[in-house]
N, C-alpha and C positions, 0 to 999 in steps of 0.2 A: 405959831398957830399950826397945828398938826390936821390935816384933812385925812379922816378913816375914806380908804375906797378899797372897795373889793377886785378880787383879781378880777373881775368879769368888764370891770367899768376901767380898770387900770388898761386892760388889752383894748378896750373901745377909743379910750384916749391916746394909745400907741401910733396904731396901727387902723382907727377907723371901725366901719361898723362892715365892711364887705367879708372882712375875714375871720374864719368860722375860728371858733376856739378849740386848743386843739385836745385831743380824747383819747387817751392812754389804750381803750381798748379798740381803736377804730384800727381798721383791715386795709392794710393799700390796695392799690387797685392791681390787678395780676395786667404784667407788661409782657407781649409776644419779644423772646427772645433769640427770635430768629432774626439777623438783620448783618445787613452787609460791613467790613470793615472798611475802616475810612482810609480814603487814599493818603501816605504821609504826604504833609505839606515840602517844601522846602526849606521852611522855617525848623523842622524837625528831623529835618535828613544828620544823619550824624555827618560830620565835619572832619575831614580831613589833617592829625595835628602836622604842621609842618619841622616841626622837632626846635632845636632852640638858635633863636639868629641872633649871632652874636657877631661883634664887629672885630676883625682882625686890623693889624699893623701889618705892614708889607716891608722890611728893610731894605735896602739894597746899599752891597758894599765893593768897591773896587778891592780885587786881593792879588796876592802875588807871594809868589815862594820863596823869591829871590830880589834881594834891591834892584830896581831901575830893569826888571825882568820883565814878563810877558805877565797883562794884568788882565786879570778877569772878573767878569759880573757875577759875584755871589746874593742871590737873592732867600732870606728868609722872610720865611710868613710866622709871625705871632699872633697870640691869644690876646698876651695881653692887653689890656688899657691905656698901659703906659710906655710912652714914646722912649724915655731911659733904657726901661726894662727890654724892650721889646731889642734897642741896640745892643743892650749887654749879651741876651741871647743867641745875636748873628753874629756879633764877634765872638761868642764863646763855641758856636757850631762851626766858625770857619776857622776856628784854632783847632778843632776836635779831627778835620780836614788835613792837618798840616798847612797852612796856609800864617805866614808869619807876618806880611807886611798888609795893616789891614786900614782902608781908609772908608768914610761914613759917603755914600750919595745921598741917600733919600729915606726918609720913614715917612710914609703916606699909609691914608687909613683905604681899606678893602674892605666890601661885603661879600657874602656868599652868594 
């Protein structure tokens, strides 16, 4: 059953009978646009990026030059993720040292 309504009775049954309909040639109203700028909130202060925090690996390796020689704390910091990785890199920086006799202390994680 199809009900014919006109636009006029369509917007009455929308939206009520208070609001006027609207008039292609109708004039807005002229607004004083003089007026103050609004203070930014803190919700729209721009933000500060703190750049990217990413977690580092800390190694630490006992090394020495010479067998049963004077041993010392070689400490590298990695990128990467990986606890493997991050030992293959301290042993490969404390070879790149001269440093021949190389034993593992510790891979612990670090932030910035």
């Amino acid at each position: 059953m199809a009900i014919e309504l006109s636009e006029e009775e369509m917007r009455t049954a929308l939206f009520g009978v208070s609001v006027d309909p609207v008039t292609p040639n109708a004039t807005a109203p002229v607004v004083d646009t003089i007026s103050t700028p609004p203070d930014p909130s803190p919700a729209t202060r721009p933000k500060k990026t703190p750049g990217y925090h990413t977690a580092k690996l800390r190694v630490t390796l006992h090394v020495s030059k010479v067998y049963d020689g004077e041993v010392e704390a070689f400490v590298h910091d990695s990128s990467s993720l990986s606890k493997l990785v991050a030992e293959q890199e301290a042993k490969a920086a404390a070879k790149k040292q001269k440093y021949k006799y190389l034993e593992l202390v510790s891979v612990e994680s670090i932030s910035k």
